[in-house]
C-alpha positions in Angstrom: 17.3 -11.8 4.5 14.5 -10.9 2.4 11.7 -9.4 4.2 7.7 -9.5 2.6 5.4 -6.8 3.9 1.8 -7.5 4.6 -0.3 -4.8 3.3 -3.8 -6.3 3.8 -4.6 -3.1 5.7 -3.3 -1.0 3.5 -5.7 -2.6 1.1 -8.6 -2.6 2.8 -8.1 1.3 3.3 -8.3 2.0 0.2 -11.5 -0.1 -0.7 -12.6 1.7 2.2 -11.7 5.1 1.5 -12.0 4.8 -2.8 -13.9 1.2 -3.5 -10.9 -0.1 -5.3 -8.1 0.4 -7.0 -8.9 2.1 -9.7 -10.1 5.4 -8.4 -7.1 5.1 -5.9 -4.9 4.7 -8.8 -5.8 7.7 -11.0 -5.6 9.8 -7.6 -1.9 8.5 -6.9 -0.8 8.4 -10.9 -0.7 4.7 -10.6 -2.6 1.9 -12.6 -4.3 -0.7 -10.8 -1.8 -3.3 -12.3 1.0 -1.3 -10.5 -0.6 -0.8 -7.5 -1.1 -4.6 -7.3 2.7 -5.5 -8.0 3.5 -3.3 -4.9 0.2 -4.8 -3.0 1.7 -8.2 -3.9 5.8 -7.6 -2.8 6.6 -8.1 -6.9 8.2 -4.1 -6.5 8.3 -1.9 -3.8 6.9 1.5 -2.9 9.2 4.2 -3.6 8.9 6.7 -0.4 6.7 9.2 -2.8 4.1 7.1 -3.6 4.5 6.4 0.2 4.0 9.6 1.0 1.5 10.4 -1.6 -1.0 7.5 -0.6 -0.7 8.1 3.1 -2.1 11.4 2.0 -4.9 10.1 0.2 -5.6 7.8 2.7 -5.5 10.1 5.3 -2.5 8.2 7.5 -1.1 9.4 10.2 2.8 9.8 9.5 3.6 7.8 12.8 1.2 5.3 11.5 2.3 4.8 8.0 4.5 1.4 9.2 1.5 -0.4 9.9 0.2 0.2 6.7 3.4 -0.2 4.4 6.2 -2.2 6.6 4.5 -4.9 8.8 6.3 -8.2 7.9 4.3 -10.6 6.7 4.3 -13.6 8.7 4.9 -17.0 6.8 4.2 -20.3 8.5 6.2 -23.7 7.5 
């Protein structure tokens, strides 16, 4: 089973917390076109960029699912 992860709120804390991707990006070590390939399921997170953003972002450890591993839901 392949699983897609919705990470609109992960997202919109970082526009919150940065204004976009950029700033959030040179922060993490990412570029904004990586950041967007893991925003949009086309790779995955590693757990140190995990741990790194939830950092930045200020996210609660117990809370870091919500923002990284909430299944997307997909209507037929």
């Amino acid at each position: 089973m392949f699983i897609i992860f919705n990470h609109e709120k992960l997202e919109a804390r970082i526009n919150e917390m940065y204004g976009d991707m950029v700033a959030f990006g040179k922060l993490l070590g990412m570029t904004k076109q990586r950041i967007n390939s893991r925003l949009k399921g086309a790779t995955e997170f590693t757990a140190t960029e995990i741990e790194k953003a939830a950092d930045l972002l200020k996210i609660d450890p117990v809370e870091i699912h919500k923002y990284f591993f909430e299944p997307k839901v997909i209507r037929r």
